[in-house]
C-alpha positions in Angstrom: 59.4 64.7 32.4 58.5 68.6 32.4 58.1 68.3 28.8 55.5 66.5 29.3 53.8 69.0 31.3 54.9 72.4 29.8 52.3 73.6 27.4 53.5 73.6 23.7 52.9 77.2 23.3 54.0 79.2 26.0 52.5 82.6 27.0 56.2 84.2 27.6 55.1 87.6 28.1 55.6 87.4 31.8 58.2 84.8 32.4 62.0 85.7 32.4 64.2 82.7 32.9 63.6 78.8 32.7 63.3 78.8 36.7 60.0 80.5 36.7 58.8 79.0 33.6 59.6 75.5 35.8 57.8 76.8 39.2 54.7 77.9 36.6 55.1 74.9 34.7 54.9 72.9 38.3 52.1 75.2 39.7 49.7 73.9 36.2 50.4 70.5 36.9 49.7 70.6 40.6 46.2 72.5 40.1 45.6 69.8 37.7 46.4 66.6 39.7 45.7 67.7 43.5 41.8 66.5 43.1 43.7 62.4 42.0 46.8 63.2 44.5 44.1 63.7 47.4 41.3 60.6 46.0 44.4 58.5 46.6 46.0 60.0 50.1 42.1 59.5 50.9 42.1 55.8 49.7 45.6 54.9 51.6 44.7 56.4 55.0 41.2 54.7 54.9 41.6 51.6 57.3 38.2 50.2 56.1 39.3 49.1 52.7 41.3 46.3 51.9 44.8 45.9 52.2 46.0 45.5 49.2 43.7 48.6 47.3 45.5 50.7 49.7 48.8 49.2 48.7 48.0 49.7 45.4 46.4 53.3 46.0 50.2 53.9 47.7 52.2 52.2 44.4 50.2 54.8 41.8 50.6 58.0 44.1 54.3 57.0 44.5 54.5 56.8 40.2 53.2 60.0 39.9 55.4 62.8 38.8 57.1 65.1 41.0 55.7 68.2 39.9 52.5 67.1 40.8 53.5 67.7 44.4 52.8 70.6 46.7 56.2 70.7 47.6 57.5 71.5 44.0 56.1 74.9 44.3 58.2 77.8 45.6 57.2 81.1 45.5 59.4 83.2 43.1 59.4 86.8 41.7 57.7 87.3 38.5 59.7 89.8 37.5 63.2 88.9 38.8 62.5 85.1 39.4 65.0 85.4 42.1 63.5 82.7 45.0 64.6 84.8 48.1 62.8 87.6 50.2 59.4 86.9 48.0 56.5 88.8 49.3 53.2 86.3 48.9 51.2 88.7 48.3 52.2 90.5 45.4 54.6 87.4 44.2 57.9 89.9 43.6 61.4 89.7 45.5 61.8 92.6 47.9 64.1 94.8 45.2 61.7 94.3 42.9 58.9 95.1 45.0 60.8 98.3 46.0 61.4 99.8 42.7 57.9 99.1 42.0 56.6 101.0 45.1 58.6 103.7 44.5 57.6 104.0 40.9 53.7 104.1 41.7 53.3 100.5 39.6 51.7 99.0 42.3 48.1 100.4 43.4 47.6 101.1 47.2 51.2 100.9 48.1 53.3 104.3 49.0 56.5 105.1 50.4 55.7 105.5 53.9 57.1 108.4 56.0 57.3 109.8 59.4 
C-alpha cells in the first residue's frame, strides 16, 4: 500500500534509509488526506444526521489507508533516521544534533559554558 503513496521520483538528497523515506512518505499522505479524515470524523460524531450516513461515514474512514493517520507519523532524525532522543525542533537525534552544534552547522546554537 505505500507504493501507492510514495512519489515515483523521489527527491533522495536528504533521506538515508527506507525508515525515513516511510515516515516522509506517511507525513505526504497525511497532509493530503487530513481535510477528508476530519469531513468524515465530523460527519460520524454529528448526532443530527441519519444513522446510517454516519455508519457509512464510519465504514469509509475505517477503509482508508493507515498512513493517512496521525499516528503513523513519528518524528525521526533526518540525518541519522534513528527514532530515539529526536529534538522537534530541529528534527535530528541528540548525537546528531551534537556534532552539528559543535561544528557551527546549525545557526543560533553554541556550546554553552560556564
Amino acid at each position: 500500500m505505500a507504493s501507492a503513496f510514495r512519489a515515483k521520483k523521489l527527491d533522495l538528497g536528504g533521506f538515508v534509509n527506507i525508515k525515513v523515506i516511510r515516515d516522509h512518505t506517511k507525513r505526504k499522505a497525511y497532509e493530503q488526506f487530513e481535510p477528508q479524515r476530519q469531513a468524515l470524523r465530523y460527519i460520524i460524531r454529528n448526532t443530527s444526521l441519519p444513522q446510517r450516513m454516519r455508519t457509512q461515514a464510519q465504514l469509509q474512514l475505517a477503509q482508508t489507508s493507515c498512513y493517512t493517520r496521525p499516528t503513523q507519523i513519528k518524528n525521526r532524525c533526518t540525518m541519522g533516521g534513528v527514532g530515539r532522543s529526536v529534538l522537534r525542533a530541529f528534527r535530528m537525534g541528540r548525537f546528531q544534533f551534537r556534532l552539528n552544534a559543535l561544528e557551527g552547522n546549525i545557526p543560533g546554537v553554541k556550546k554553552a559554558s560556564w
